[in-house]
Backbone bond lengths (Angstrom), bond angles and torsions (degrees), N, CA, C in turn:
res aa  C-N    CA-C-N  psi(-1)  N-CA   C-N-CA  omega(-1)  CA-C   N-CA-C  phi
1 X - - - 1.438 - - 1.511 110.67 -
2 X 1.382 122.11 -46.18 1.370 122.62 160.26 1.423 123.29 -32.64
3 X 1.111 120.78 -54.67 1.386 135.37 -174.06 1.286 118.19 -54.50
4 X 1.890 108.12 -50.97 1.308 113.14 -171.02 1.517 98.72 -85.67
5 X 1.301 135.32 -16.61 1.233 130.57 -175.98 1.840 82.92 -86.86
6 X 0.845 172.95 -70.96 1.867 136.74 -165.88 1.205 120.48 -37.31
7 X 1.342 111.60 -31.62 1.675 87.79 -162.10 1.478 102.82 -103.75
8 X 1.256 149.88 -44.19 1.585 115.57 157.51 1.395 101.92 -8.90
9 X 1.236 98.32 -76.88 2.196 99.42 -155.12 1.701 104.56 -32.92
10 X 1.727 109.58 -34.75 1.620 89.77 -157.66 1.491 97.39 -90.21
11 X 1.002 122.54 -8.76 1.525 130.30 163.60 1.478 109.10 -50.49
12 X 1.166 117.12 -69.51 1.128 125.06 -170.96 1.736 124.26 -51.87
13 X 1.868 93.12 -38.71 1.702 95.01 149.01 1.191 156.98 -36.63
14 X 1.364 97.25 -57.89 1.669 129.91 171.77 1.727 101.45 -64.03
15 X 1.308 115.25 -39.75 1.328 113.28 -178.25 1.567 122.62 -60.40
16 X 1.712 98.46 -34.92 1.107 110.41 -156.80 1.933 108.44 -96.86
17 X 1.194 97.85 -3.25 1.430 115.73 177.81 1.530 125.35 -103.43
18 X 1.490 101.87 -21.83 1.737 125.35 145.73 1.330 108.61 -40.68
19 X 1.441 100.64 -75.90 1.319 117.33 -162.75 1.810 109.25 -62.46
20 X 1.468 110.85 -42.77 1.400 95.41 175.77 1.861 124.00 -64.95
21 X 1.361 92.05 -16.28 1.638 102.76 -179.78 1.045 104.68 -75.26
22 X 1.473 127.07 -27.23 1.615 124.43 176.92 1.308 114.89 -66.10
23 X 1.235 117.05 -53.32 1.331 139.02 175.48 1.483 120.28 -29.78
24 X 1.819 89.48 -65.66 1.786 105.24 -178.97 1.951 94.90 -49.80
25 X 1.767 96.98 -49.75 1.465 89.47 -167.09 1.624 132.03 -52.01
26 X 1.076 95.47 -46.46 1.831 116.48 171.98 1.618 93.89 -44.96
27 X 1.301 104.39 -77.39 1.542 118.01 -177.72 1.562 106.40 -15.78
28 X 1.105 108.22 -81.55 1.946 121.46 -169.67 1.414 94.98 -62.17
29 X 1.647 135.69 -31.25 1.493 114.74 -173.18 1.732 102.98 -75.66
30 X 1.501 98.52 -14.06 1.416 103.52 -169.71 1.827 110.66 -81.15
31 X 0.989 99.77 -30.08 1.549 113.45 170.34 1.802 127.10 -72.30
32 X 1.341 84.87 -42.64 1.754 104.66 177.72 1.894 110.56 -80.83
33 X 1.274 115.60 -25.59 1.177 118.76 148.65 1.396 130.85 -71.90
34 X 1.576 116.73 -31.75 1.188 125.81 172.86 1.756 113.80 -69.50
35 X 1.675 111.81 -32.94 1.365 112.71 177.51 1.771 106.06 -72.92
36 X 1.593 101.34 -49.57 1.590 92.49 -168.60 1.699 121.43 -58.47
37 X 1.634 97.19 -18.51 1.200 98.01 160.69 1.259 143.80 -74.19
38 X 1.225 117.64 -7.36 1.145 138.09 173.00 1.371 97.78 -91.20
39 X 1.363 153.35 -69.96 1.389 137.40 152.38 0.992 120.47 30.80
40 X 1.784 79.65 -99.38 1.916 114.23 177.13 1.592 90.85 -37.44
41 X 1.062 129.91 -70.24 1.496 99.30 -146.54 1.363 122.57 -81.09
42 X 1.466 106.78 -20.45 1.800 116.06 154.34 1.594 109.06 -24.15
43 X 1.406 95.94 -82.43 1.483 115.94 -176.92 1.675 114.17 -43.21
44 X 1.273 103.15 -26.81 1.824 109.34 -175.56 1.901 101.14 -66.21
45 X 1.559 83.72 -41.93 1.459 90.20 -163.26 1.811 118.04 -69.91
46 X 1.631 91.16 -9.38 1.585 93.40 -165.37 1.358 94.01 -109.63
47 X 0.913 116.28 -11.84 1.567 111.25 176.44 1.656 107.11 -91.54
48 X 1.933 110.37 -33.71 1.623 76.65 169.76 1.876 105.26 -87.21
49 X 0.849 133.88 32.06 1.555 130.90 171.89 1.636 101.29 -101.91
50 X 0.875 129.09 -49.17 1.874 125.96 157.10 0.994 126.55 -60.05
51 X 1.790 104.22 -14.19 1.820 90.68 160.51 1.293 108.70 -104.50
52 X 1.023 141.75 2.94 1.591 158.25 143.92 1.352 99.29 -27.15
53 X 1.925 94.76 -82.76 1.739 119.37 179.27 1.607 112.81 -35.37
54 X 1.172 104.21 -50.65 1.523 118.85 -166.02 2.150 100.32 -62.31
55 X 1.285 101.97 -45.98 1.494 104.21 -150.72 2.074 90.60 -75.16
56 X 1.433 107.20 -36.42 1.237 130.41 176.01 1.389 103.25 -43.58
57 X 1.823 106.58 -79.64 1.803 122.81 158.33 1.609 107.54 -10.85
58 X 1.643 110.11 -51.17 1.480 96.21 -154.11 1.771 101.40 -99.32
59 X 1.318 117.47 -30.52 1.469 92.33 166.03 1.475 131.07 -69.90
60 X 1.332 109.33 -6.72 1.756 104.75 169.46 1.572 104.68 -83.18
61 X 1.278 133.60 -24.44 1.113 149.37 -175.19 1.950 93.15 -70.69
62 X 1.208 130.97 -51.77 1.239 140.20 -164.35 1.746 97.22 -86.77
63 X 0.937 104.22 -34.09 1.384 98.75 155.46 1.289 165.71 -76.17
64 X 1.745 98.91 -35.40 1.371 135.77 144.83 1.803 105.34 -36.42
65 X 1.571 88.15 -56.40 1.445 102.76 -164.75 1.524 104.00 -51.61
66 X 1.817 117.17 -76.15 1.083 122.36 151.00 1.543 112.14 18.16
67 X 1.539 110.84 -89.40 1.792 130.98 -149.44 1.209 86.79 -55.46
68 X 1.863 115.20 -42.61 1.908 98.25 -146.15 1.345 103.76 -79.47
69 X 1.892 121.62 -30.18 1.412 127.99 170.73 1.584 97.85 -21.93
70 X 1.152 94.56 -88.53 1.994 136.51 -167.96 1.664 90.79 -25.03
71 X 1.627 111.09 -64.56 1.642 110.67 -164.53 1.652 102.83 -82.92
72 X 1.104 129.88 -1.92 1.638 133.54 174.16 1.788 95.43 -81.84
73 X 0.972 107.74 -42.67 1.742 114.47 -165.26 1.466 92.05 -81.11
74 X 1.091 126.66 -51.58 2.013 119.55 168.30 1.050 108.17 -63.17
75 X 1.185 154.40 -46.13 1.430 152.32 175.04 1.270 113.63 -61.02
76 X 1.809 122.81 -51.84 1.250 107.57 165.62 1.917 119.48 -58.43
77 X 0.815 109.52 -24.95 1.661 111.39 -157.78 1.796 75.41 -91.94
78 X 0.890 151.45 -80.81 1.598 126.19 -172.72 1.503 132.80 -37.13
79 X 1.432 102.00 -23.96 1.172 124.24 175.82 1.395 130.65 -112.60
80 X 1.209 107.25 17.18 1.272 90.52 -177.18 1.905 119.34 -97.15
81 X 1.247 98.28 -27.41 1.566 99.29 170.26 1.615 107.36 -78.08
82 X 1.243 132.46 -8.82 1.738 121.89 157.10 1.873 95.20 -81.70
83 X 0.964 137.66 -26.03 1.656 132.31 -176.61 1.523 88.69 -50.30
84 X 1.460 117.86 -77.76 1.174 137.72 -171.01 0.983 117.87 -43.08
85 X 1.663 122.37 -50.76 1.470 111.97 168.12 1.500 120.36 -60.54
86 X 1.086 118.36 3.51 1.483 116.77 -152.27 1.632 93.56 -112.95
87 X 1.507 104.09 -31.68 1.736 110.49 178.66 1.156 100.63 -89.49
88 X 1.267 143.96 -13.10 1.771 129.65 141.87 0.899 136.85 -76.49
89 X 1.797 105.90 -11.55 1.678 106.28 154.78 1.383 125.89 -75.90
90 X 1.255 106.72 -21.86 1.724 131.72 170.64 1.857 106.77 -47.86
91 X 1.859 85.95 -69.01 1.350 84.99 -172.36 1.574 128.61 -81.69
92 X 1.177 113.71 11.98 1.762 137.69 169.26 1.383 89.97 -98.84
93 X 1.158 171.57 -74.68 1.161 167.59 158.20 1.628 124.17 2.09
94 X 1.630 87.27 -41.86 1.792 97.95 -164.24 1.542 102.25 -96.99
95 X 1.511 87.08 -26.43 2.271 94.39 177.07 1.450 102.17 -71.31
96 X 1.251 104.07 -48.89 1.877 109.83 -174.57 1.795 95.46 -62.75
97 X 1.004 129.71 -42.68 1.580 117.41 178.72 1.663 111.91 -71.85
98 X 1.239 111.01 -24.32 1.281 118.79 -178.69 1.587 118.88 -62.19
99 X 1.557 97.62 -64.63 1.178 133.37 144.27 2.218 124.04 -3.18
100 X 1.461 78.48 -68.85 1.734 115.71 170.29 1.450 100.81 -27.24
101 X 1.428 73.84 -75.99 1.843 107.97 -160.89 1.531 96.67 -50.29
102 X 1.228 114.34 -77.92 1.521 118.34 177.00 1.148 125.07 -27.11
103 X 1.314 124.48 -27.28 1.453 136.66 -153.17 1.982 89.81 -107.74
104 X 1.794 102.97 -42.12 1.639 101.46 -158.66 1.724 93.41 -77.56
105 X 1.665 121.74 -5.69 1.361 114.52 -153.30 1.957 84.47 -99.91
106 X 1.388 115.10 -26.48 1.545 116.83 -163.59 1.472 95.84 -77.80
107 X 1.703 118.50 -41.12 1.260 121.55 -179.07 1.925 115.52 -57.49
108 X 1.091 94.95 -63.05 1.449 98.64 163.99 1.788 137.30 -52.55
109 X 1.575 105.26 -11.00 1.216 117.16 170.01 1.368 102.75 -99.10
110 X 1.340 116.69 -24.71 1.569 114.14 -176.88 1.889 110.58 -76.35
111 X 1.543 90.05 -48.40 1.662 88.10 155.88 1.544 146.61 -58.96
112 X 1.147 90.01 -29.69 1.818 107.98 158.14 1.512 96.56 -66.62
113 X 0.767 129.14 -96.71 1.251 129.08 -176.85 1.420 119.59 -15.18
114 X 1.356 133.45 -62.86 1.148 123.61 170.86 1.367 120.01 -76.18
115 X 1.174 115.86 -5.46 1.483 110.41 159.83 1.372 138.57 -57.80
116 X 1.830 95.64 -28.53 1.423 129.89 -176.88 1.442 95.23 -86.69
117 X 1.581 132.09 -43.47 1.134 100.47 -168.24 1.369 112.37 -93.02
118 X 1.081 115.01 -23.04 1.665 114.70 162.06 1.455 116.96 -33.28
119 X 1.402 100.06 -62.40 1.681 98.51 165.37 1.788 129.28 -40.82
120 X 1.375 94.30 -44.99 1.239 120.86 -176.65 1.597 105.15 -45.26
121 X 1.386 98.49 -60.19 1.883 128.52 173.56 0.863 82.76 -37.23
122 X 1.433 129.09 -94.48 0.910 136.10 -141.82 1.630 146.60 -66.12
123 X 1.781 85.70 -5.28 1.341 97.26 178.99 1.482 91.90 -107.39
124 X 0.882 117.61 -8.71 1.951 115.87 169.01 1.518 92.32 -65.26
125 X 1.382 112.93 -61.38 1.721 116.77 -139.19 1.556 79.64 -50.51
126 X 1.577 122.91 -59.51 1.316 124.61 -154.00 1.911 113.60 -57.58
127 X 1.291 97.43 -28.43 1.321 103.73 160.70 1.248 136.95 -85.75
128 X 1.066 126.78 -30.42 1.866 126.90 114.53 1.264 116.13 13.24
129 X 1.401 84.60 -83.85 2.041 100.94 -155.01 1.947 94.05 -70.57
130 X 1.457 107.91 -22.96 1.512 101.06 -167.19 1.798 92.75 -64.49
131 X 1.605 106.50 -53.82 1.594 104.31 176.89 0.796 117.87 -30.48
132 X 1.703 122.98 -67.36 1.295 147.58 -160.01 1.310 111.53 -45.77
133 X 1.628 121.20 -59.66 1.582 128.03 160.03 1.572 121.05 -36.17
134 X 2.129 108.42 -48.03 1.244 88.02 178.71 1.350 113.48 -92.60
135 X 1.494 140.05 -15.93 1.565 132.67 140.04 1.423 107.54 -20.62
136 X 0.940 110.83 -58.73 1.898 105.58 -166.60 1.961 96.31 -65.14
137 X 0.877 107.42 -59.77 1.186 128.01 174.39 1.655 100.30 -26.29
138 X 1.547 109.81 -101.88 1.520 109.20 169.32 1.621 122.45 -29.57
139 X 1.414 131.46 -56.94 1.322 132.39 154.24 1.459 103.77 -18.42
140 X 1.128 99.02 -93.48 1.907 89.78 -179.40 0.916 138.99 -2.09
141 X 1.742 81.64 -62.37 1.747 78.34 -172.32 1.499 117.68 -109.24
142 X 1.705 107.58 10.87 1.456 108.84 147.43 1.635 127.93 -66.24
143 X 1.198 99.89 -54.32 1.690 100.90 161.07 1.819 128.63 -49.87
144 X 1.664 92.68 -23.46 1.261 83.05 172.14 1.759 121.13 -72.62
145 X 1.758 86.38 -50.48 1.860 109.61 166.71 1.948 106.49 -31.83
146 X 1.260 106.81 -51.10 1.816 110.47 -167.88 1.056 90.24 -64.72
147 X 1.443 128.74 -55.77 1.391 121.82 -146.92 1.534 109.62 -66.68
148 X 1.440 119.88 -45.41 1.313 145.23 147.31 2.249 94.66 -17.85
149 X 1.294 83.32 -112.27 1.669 102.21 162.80 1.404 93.43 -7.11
150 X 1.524 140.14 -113.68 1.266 133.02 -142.70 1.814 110.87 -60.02
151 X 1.268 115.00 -25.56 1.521 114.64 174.78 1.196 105.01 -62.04
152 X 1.323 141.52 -24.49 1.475 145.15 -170.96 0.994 93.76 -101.42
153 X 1.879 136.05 -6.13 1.813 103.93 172.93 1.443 112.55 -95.64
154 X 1.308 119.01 174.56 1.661 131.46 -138.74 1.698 93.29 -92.63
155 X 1.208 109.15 128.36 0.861 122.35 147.34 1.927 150.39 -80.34
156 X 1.187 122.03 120.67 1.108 117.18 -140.80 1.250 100.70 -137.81
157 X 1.218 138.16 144.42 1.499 156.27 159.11 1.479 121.71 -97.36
158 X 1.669 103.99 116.63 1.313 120.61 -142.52 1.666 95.76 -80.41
159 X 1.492 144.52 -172.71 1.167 144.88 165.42 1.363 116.55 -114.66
160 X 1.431 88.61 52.86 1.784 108.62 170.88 1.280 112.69 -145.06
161 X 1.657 131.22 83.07 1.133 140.09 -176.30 1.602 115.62 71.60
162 X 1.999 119.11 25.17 1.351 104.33 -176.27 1.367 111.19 74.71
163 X 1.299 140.58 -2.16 1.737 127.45 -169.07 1.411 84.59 -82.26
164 X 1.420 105.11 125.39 1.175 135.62 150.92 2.273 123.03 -48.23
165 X 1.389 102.61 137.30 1.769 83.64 150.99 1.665 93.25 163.60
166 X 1.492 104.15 173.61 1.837 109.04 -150.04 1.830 89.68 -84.17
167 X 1.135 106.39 151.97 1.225 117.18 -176.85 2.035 107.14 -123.91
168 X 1.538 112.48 171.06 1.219 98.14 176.57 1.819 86.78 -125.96
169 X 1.320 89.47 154.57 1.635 97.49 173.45 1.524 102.21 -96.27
170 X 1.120 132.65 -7.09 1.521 114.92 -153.74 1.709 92.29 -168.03
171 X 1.215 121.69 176.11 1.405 148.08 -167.47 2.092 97.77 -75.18
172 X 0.782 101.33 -53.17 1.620 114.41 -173.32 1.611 102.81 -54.03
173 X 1.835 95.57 -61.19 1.571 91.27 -168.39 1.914 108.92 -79.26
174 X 1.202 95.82 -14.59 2.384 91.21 165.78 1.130 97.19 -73.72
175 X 1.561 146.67 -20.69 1.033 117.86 -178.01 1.629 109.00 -98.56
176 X 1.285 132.12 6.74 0.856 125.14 150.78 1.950 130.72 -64.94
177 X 1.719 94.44 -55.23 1.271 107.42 142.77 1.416 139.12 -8.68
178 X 1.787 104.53 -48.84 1.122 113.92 -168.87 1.416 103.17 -83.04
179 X 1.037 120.17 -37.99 1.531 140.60 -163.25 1.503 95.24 -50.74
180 X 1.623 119.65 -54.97 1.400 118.76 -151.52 1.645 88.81 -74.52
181 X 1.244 124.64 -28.86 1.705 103.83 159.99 1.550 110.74 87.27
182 X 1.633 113.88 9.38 1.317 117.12 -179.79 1.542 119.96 -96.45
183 X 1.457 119.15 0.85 1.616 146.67 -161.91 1.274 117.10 -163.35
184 X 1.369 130.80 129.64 1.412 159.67 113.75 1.678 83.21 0.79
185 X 1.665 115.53 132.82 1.221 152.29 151.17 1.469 118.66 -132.47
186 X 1.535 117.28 117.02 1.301 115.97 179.17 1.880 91.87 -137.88
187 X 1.352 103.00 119.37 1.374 109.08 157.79 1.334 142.78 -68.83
188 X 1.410 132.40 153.69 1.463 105.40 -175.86 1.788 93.06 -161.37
189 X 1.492 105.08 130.93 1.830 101.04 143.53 1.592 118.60 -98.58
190 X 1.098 93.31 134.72 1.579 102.91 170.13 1.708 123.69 -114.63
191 X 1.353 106.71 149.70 1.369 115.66 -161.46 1.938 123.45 -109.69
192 X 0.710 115.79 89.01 1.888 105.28 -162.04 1.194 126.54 -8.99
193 X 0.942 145.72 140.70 1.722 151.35 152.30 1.327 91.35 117.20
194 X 1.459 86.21 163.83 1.530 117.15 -167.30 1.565 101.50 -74.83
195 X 1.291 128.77 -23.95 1.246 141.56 -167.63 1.513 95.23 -80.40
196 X 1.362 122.18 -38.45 1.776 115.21 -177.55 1.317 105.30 -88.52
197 X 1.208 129.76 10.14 1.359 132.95 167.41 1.826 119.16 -17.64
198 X 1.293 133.04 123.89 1.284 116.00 -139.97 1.739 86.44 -132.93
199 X 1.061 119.88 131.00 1.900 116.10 165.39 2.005 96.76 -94.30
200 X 1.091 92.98 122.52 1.818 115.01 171.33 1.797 106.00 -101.29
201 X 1.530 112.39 107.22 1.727 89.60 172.90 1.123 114.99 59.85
202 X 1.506 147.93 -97.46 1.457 137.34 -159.68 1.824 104.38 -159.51
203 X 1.381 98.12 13.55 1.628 92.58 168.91 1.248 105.08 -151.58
204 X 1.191 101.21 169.30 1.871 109.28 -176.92 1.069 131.16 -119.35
205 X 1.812 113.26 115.02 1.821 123.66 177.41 1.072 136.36 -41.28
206 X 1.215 156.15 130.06 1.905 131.93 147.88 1.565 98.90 -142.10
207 X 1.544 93.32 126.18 1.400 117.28 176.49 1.512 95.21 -62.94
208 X 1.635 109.62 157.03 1.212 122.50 161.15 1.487 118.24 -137.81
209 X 1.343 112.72 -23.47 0.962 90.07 177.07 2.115 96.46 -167.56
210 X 1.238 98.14 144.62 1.339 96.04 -165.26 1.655 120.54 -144.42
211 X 1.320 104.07 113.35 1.808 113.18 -174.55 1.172 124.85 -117.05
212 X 2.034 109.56 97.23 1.644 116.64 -151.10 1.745 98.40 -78.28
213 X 1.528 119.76 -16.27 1.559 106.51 171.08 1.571 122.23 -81.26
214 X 1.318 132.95 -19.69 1.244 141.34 168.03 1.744 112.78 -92.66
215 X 1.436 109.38 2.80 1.598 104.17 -161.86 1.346 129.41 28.06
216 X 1.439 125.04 52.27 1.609 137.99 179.27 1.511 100.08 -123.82
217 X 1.406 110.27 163.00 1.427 119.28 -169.41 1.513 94.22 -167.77
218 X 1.975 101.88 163.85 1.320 113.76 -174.61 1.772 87.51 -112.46
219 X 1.586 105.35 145.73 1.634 87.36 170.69 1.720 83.48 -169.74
220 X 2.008 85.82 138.14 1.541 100.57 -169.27 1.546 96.39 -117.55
221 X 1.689 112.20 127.89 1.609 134.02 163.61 1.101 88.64 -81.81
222 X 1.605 100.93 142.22 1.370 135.97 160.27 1.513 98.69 -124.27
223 X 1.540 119.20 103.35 1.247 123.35 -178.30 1.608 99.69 -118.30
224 X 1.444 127.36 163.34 1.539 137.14 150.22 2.345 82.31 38.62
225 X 0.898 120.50 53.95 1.509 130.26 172.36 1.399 107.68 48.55
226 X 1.225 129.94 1.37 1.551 121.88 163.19 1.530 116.97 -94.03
227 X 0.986 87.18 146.01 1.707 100.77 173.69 1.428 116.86 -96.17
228 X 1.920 112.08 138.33 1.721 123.02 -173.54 1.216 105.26 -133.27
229 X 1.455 116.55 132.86 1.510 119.10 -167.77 1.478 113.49 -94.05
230 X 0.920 109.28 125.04 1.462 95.91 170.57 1.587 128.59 -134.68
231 X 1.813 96.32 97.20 1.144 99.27 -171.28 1.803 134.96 -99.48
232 X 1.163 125.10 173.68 1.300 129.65 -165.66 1.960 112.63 39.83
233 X 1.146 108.27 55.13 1.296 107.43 -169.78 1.822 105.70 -108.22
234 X 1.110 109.54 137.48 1.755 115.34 -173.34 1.289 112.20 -102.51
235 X 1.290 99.02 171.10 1.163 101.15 -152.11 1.846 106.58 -88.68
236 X 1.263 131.83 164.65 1.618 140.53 -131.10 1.481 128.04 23.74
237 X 1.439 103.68 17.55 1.362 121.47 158.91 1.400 124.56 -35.81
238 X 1.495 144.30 109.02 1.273 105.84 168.68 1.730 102.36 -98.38
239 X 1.420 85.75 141.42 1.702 112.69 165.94 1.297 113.08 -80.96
240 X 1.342 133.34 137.97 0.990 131.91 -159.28 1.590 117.74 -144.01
241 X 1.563 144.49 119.09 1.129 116.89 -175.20 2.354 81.88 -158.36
242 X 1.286 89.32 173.72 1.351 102.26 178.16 1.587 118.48 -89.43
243 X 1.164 110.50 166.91 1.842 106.84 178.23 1.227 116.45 -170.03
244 X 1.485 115.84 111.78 1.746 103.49 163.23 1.447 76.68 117.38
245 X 1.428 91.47 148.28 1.928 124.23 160.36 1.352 102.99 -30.81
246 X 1.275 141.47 -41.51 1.318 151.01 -140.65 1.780 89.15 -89.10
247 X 1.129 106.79 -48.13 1.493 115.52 -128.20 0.674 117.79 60.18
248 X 1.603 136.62 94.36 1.319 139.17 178.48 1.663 107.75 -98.11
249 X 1.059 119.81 153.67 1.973 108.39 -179.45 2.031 92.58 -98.80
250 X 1.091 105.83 106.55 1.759 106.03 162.33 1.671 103.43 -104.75
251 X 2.119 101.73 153.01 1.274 101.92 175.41 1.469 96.99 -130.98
252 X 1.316 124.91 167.75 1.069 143.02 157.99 1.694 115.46 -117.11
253 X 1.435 114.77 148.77 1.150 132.85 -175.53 1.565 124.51 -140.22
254 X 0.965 97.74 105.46 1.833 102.02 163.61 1.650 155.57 -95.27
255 X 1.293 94.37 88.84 1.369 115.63 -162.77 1.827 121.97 -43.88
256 X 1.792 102.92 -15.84 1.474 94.84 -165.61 1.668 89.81 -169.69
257 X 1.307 100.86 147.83 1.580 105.98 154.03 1.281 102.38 -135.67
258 X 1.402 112.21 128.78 1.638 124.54 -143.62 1.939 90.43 -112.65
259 X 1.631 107.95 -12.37 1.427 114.51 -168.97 1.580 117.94 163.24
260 X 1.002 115.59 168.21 1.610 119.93 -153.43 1.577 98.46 -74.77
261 X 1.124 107.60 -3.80 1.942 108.80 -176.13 1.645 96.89 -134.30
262 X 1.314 131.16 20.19 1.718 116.54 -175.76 1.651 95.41 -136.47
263 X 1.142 135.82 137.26 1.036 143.27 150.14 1.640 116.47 -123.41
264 X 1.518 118.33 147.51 1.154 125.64 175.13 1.644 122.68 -129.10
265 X 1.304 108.94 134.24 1.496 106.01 175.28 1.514 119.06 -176.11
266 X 1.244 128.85 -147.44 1.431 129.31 -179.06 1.814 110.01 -141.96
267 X 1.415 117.64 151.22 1.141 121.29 169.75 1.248 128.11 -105.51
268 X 1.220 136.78 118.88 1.502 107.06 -150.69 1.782 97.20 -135.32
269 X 1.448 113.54 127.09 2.023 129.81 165.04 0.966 121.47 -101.64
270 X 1.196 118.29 165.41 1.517 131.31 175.50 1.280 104.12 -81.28
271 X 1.523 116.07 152.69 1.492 131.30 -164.81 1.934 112.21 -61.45
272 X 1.593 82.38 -18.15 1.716 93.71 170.12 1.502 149.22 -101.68
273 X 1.431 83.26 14.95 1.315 122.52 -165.19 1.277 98.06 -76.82
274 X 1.937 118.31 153.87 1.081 119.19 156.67 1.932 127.59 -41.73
275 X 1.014 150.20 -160.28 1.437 163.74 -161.04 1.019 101.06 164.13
276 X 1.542 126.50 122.76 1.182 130.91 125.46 1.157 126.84 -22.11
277 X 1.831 126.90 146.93 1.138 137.21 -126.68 2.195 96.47 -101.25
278 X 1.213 99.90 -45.51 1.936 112.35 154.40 1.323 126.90 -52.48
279 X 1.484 116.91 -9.30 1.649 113.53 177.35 1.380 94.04 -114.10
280 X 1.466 114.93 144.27 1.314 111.59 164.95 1.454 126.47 -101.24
């Protein structure tokens, strides 16, 4: 009887220790439901209070919005003809800078440019002056050559009181003549007869008579309107007679008698002498 009376009892243990484990359990699900419920409804409450905030948020937002429409549309309409002036000051601004440029890019090509030709100048001038040295140079010693040259031409004594003076035989040495630049040289052929009558410079020729194997000739000046004979005269002779208000001493010279009707030679004045009205 002992025996069977234990084990009910330990039955009844196990039962009763189930059941308190249930209990505790219920208990804490009962609590942990009771907290999350309290949560939940925290959270209910704050979420509809942020959508409160939020809906609140958005009509000041719709309103805000509103004002700035309203004051954008007054601001533009006060402003809009200074906008405009202001976008044609823009675009006068950007032409005038445009402008600038164009103008600072032409300047700077123009300066290139004369930089180059300055150089240019300048390498002329230097080539210039290089000439210029040997111009001076050659001069020299051309003037020396003339001076030479006319000291070697012939001297001759005219048939007018013995006056001496250099004569040219030929085309080469009058133009040496000419060079020294102290006398009027005018060349001339002349032709026989009174009909070829010839004005030389400021008076007038006529062969009369002419002998190409003896080289002598007849030949009449018409100076200041008188006429001077001058006969049996040879050739690099100078002829010699006076002329003009001045009395000036003019000579003539004859380089050639080419034939009984051709004579050749030069007439030659002083630098102060009248000129004919065709020479300048």
């Amino acid at each position: 009887m002992s025996v069977l009376d234990d084990k009910p009892r330990s039955y009844s243990g196990a039962v009763l220790a189930a059941v308190a484990i249930s209990l505790l359990v219920g208990a804490g699900s009962l609590i942990w439901s009771y907290n999350l419920s309290g949560r939940l409804e925290s959270q209910k409450i704050e979420l509809a209070e942020a959508r409160e905030q939020n809906k609140r948020l958005a009509a000041d937002l719709r309103e805000t919005d509103a004002h700035m429409k309203v004051a954008t549309e007054e601001l533009g309409s006060s402003l809009g003809l200074t906008q405009k002036q202001m976008d044609m000051r823009a675009q006068e601004i950007i032409r005038r800078e445009e402008a600038n440029e164009a103008d600072s890019q032409r300047l700077a090509s123009a300066q290139k440019q004369t930089a180059q030709q300055v150089n240019a100048v300048s390498s002329e001038v230097s080539n210039v002056k290089s000439d210029v040295g040997g111009v001076r140079t050659d001069l020299g010693k051309t003037q020396g050559e003339l001076a030479t040259a006319i000291s070697q031409l012939t001297s001759m004594k005219g048939d007018l009181d013995g006056h001496s003076t250099l004569i040219a035989r030929n085309h080469d040495e009058l133009e040496l003549l000419k060079h020294k630049g102290d006398r009027n040289y005018y060349e001339f052929t002349l032709l026989k007869g009174k009909e070829q009558r010839k004005t030389v410079g400021t008076v007038n020729l006529e062969l009369k008579k002419a002998d190409p194997k003896k080289n002598i000739f007849d030949l009449v000046v018409v100076s200041d309107d008188k006429p001077v004979l001058k006969n049996n005269k040879g050739v690099n002779e100078p002829l010699q007679f006076y002329s003009g208000k001045d009395h000036l001493l003019f000579e003539i010279v004859v380089n050639s008698v080419d034939s009984k009707n051709q004579i050749k030679g030069y007439l030659t004045t002083p630098k102060n002498a009248p000129v004919p009205a065709n020479v300048p």
